[in-house]
Every structure is written in C-alpha cells, then in structure tokens.
C-alpha positions in Angstrom: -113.2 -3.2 88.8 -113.1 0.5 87.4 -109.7 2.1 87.2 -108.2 4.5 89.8 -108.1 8.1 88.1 -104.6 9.1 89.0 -101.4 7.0 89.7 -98.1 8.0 90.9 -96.5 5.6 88.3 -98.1 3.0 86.0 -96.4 -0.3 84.8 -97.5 -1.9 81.7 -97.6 -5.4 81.4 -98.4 -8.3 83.9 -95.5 -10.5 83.2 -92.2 -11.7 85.8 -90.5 -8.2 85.0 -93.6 -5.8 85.1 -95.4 -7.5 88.1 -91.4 -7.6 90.4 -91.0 -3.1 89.3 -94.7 -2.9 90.5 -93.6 -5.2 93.9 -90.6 -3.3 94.3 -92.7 0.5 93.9 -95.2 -0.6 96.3 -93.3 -2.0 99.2 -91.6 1.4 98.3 -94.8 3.2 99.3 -95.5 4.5 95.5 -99.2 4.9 94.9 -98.1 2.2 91.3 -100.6 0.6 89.2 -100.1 -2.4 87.3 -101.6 -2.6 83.7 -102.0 -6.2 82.1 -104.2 -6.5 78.9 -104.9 -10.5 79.8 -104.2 -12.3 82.7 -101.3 -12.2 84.6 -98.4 -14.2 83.3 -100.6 -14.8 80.3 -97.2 -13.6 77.7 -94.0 -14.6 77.3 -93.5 -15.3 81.2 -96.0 -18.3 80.9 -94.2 -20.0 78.1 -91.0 -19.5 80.1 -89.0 -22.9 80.6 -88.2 -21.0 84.4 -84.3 -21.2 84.0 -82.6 -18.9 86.5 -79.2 -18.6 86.2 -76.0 -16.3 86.5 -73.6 -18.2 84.6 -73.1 -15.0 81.7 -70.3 -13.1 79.5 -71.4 -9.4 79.9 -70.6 -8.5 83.9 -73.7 -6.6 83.8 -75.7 -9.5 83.3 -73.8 -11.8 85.5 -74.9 -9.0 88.5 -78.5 -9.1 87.4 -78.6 -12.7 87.6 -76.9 -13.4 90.9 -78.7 -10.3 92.4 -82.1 -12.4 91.1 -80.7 -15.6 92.5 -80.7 -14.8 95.9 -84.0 -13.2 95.6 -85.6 -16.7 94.6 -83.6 -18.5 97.2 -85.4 -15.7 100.2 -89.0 -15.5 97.4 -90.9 -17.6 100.7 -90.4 -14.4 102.5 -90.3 -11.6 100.5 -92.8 -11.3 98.7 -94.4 -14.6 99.6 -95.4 -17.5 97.8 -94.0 -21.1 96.8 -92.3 -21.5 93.3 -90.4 -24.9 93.4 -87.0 -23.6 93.2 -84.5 -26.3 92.0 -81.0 -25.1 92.1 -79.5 -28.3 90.5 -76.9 -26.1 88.8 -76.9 -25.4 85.2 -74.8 -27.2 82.9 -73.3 -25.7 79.2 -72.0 -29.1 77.3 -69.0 -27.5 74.6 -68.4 -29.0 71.6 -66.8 -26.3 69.8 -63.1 -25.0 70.6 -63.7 -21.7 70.4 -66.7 -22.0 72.6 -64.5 -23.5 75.4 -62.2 -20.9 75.1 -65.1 -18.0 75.7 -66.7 -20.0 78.6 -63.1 -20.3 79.9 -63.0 -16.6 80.0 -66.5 -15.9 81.4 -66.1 -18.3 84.1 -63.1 -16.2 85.4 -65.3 -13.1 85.3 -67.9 -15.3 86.9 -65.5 -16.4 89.6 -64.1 -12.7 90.1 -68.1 -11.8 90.7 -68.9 -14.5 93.0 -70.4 -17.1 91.2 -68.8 -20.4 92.1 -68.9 -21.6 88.1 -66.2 -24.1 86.8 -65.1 -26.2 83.8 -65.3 -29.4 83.9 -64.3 -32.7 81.4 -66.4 -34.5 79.1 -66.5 -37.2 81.3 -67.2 -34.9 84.0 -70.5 -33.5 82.0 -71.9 -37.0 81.7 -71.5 -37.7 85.2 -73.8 -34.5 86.0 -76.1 -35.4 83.6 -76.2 -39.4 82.5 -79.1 -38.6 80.2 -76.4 -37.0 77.5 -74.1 -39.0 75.1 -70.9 -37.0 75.7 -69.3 -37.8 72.0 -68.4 -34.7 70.5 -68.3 -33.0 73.8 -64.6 -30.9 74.3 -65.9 -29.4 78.1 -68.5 -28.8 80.1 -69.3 -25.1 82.3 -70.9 -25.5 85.6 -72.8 -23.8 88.2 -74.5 -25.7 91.2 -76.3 -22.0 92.3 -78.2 -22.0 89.3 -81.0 -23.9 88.8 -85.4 -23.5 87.8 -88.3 -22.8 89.3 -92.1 -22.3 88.1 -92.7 -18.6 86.4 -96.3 -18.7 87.5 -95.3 -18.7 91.0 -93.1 -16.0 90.8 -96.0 -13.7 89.0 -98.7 -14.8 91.5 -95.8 -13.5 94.8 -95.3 -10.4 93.3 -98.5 -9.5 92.1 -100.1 -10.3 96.1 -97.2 -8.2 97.1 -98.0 -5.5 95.1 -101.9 -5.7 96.8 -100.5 -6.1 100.1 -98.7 -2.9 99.5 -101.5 -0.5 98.4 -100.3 -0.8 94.8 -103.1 -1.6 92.1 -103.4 -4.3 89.2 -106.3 -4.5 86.5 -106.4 -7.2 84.4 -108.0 -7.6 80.9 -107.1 -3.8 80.4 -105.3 -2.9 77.1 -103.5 0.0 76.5 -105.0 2.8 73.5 -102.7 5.3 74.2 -100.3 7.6 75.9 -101.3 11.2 76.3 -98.2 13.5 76.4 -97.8 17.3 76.7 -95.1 18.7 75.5 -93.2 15.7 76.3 -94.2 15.5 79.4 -96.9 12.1 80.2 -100.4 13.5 81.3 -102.1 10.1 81.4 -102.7 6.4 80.1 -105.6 5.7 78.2 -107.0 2.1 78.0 -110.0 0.4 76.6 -111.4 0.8 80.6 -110.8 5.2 81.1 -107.7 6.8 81.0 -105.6 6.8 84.5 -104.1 10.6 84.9 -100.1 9.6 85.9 -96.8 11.4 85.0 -94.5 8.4 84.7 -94.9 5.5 83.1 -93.2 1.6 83.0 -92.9 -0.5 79.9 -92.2 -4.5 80.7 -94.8 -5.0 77.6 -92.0 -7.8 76.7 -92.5 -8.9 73.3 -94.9 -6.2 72.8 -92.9 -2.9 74.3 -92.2 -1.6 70.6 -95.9 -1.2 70.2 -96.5 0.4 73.4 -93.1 2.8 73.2 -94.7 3.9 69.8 -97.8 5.4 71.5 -95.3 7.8 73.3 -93.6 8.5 69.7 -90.6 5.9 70.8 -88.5 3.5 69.3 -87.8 0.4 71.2 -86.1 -2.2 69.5 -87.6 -5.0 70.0 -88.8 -7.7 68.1 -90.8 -10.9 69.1 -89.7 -14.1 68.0 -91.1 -17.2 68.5 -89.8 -20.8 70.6 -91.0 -24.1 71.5 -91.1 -26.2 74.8 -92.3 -29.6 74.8 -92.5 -31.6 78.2 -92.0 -35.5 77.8 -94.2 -38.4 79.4 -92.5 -40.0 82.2 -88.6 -40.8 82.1 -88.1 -43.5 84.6 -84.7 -43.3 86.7 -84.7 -39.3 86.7 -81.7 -38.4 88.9 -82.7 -36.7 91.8 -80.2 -33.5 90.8 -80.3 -33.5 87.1 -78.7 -29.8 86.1 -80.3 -28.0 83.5 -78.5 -28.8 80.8 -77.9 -27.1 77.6 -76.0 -28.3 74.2 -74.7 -25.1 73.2 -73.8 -25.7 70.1 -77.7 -26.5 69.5 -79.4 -24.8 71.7 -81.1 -27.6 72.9 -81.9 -28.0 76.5 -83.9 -29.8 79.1 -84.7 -30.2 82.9 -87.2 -32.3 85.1 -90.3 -31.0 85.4 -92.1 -33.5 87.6 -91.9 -37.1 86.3 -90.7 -35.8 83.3 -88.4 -33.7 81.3 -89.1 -29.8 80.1 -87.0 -29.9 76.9 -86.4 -26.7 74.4 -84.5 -25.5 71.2 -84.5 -23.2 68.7 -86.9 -22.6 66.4 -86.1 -23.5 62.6 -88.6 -20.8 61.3 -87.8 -17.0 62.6 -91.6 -16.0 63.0 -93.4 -14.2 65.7 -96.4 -16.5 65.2 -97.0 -17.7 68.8 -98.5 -21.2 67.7 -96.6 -24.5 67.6 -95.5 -25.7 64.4 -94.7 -30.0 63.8 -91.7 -28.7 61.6 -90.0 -27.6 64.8 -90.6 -31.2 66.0 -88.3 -33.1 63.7 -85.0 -30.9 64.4 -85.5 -31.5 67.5 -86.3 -35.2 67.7 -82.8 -35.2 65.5 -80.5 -33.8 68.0 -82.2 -36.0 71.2 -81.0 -38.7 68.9 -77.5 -37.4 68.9 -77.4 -35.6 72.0 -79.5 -37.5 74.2 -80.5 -41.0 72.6 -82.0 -42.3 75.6 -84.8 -40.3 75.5 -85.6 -40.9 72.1 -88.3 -43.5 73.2 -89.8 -41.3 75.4 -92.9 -39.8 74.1 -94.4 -36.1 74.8 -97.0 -35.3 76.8 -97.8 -31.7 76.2 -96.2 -28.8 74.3 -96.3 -25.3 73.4 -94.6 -21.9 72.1 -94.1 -18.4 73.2 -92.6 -15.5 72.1 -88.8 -14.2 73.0 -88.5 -10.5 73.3 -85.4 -9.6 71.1 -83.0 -6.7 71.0 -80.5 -6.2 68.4 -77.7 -7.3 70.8 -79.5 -9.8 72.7 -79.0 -7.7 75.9 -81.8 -6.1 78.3 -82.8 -2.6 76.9 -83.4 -0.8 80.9 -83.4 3.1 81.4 -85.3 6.4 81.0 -86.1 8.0 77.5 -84.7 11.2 76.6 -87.4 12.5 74.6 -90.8 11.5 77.0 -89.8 12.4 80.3 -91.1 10.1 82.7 -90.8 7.1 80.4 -89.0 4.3 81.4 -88.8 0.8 79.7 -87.4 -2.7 80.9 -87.5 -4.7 78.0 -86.2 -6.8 75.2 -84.1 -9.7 77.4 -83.6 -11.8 75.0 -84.9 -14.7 77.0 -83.4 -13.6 80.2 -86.3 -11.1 81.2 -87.7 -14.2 83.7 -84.4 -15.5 85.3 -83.5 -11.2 86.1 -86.7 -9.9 87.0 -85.9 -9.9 90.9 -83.1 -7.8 90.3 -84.7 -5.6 87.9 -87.6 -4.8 89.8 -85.1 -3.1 92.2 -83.0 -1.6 89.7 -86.4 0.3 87.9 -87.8 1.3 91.3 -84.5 2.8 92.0 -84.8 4.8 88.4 -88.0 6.2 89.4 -87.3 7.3 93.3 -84.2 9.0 91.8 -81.3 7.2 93.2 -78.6 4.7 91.6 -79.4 0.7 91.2 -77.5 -1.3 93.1 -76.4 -2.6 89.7 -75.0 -0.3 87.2 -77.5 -0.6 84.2 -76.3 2.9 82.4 -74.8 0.8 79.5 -78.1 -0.8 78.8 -80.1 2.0 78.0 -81.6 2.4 74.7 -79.1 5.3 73.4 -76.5 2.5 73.2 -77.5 1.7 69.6 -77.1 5.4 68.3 -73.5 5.4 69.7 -72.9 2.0 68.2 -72.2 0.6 71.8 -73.4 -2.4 71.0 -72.3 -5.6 74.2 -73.6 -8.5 72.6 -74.2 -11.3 75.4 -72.6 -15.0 74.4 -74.3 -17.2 76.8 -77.7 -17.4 75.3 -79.8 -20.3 74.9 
C-alpha cells in the first residue's frame, strides 16, 4: 500500500503507546498516520509480560496508571477488541525495612489518589499467593484493581480504531529521515516516499534516540534487554493468583493459561534482544528461595525484549523546544504498556493544544538540564 503524501500528524512506531496517540488523534478527527517499520506490536510491546497496574511512588505515574486502568476495564467498547483482562491485584512481597517503609508511604499517596492499595502481613502475602515461601518476607503491598492482560490485544484495538477513524497505518515502513526547515518539520522520509506533515510523534520505544537524532534531538533513552519465560503446566493454579513481585529481586510471575509467565532481571546489562542460558540460572536460584514449588516445573517457551530506559526511570512525554512540532512519548522504563491508554490522551491533547487531563509538564525532556530528576521506586 503506497503512502499518503501529506498527514496532519505522523506517529512513529507501532507499539501499545504509538498505536493508543494514533487512536486517540483519529477518534479526534486528525487526518494521523501511523508509521511501524515491522509489524505491529513486533518491539518491546510484544515481549511485554502485560502487567497493568497503578500501585507507584511518583503521583504523576500513579494518575497515568489509574487513568489507563479504567481504560482496559471499558477496552470492549472503546476501541474494541478482547484482551483477557485479569485484575487479580498486584502483589509487592517486602523483605527489606526500608522498602516497607517507602511502600508504606506510597500507599498513602495511593490511597489519597484513589487507588484502594494496602499493606498487608507476611502471612497475609502467602495467603494471596500460596505459590511463595514467605521466609524473609517483613510485608506485603496490595492492589486488587491491578491486574494483566495480553499486549497484543491491546495493539490490534487500537490500531482497528485508528482505521475505523480515517487515521492511516503502514507497516514494514522504516523511517530515513526527518526533513526540517528552519526548525520547522516539512516531511518524513521513509524507505516507501516521504509523507509531507508538520508535526511529528515519537513512541519509537527502545529506538526513539535514533529517531529524535534525525531531527538533531537528544532523547535519552537507552535499550536494555529482559527475559520472560512461561512454565509448562502448574497443576492447582488458584483461580485469583495476583501478580506477584519479589522486590528485592525483581522477580515476578502470573498465570498465563495453564501456566505461569515468570520474569527477572537480567544479569548482563546488554541491548542484545536474544535470550541468553546465563539469565536462566539466577533465576532458577531465586524460584528455589522464593518460590520452591515451582522448582519442578519445567518451561515451555521463553524469550527477551528490550526495556526502553531513561536516566530516572520515568516516562520522557512533551514537545521539543528546538523542532517545533516534535513531540516524543518515550523511555517508560517498562511502564510504556501498563500507561499507554492514558498517554494516548494525554499526547493527543499536546497536539490539539489544550492541557492533559494529567499534568505531564514535569516529564518533559528539559527536566535533565535543570537537574529535576523524579526517580520512580516501584519498578520491576
């Protein structure tokens, strides 16, 4: 399919965050076209483990996620389209004092926003979640909002909302270039023709640095690779088993059909998207500690993607100063999936001209020239 010639905006990047701005424009009535240099999903959204949550330490973030949470609980409706939503809660297992203390003092500012999180016991923990061996554990945090649900989905509804609307998508079309005038965007060029446009939309994820460089831009963000591994059948499987999370580790799992989806950090900082067996032993480690019933459990399939990184961990979401007419939602951190509902609105918002519903103005680029760094704790 050849490319329109002119757009009214283009987004780059077919992922959760690129295809819900491209949604949001179109329902908007914005002549927007999408841009994805593979298939849709095909990035970091696809190696997602689909966690959506809102249980976080920066308020900002806590209003992204439970903005995005209601979005998933109406998605049937607007825009369309089944992705398994499980809200079985999420569930932070503590083993560290001063761990409890800061989730002591996000769940307040949780509670003060809405979200119905709590503290809980040890004993409580286990009782959510009977896979874990609760030795070690000081507390547990708790939301039963939060929950998963299957990123593919979620790319497939938005991008059939965005054709309902009018708005265009081409796949398997990379971005060459951005052709400014003084600094003002004329056009995007790709490896199909160039698209004439004055405003452009990077959700390139893991890749935006590359693609704010074509407009002579500097967006920190670096890719950085994890690992997902989904286990053979685990017989009993409760039938609301939280997505749990060892903070201390990192590691996490939740069902995922018969089965368990089960994550954790990566031993080796790389941005080399294949799996690695080293990465396999650390883990098997802590399921031994943390979770020694599933230790018999063989796996069934894995893989790895790539995190898109900031320096403070926190969404970079705004306009540059130098390009007019470039605007960027990028470098989550691993939270780009969970908040993609609300950013969608938030970036259509920046490029009608009138303010988000949530207040993004701290998480714009400039923040790290004026050393306003807001690093989020809650990260898995």
């Amino acid at each position: 399919m050849s490319l329109p010639g002119r757009a009214e905006v283009v987004v780059i990047g077919g992922g959760a965050v690129g295809t819900s701005i491209a949604f949001h424009l179109a329902e908007a009535g914005t002549a927007v076209l999408l841009l994805e240099r593979d298939e849709l999903g095909s990035g970091s959204t696809g190696k997602a483990a689909g966690g959506v949550r809102a249980q976080f330490s920066d308020p900002v973030n806590i209003a992204l996620g439970a903005r995005s949470l209601q979005a998933f609980a109406r998605f049937a409706e607007r825009p369309g389209g089944e992705i398994d939503l499980r809200r079985h809660g999420y569930l932070f297992l503590l083993s560290d004092a001063a761990d409890v203390v800061a989730f002591e003092d996000s769940v307040r500012l949780q509670n003060e926003l809405g979200v119905p999180s709590r503290m809980l016991t040890a004993r409580e923990a286990g009782e959510l979640s009977p896979l874990v061996s609760v030795d070690g554990i000081l507390a547990g945090a708790f939301s039963p909002t939060d929950g998963h649900c299957t990123p593919d989905g979620v790319v497939q509804g938005y991008a059939a909302g965005v054709r309902r609307f009018g708005g265009g998508i081409r796949r398997r079309c990379a971005v060459e270039g951005i052709e400014l005038s003084d600094g003002e965007i004329t056009g995007v060029r790709t490896d199909s023709g160039t698209v004439a446009t004055s405003t452009v939309v990077c959700a390139a994820g893991a890749w935006s640095a590359a693609v704010g460089a074509m407009a002579g831009l500097d967006l920190p963000v670096r890719p950085l690779r994890r690992q997902i591994l989904v286990t053979e059948p685990v017989p009993g499987l409760p039938a609301r088993l939280p997505f749990t999370i060892d903070f201390s580790t990192g590691f996490y799992f939740h069902d995922e059909g018969p089965g368990l989806l089960m994550g954790m950090p990566d031993p080796v900082e790389t941005a080399d998207p294949h799996t690695d067996d080293r990465w396999l032993d650390g883990l098997a480690d802590t399921v031994a500690r943390r979770a020694p019933a599933l230790s018999a459990i063989g796996a069934a399939h894995r893989w790895a993607g790539l995190y898109e990184l900031s320096p403070d961990h926190n969404a970079l979401i705004g306009e540059a100063t130098e390009v007019n007419r470039f605007l960027y939602a990028t470098g989550f951190s691993g939270h780009g999936f969970l908040q993609s509902p609300a950013v969608g609105e938030v970036v259509r918002d920046l490029v009608l001209g009138r303010p988000p519903e949530v207040d993004i103005g701290g998480l714009s680029v400039d923040r790290f020239a004026r050393a306003a760094h807001r690093p989020e704790r809650n990260l898995v």
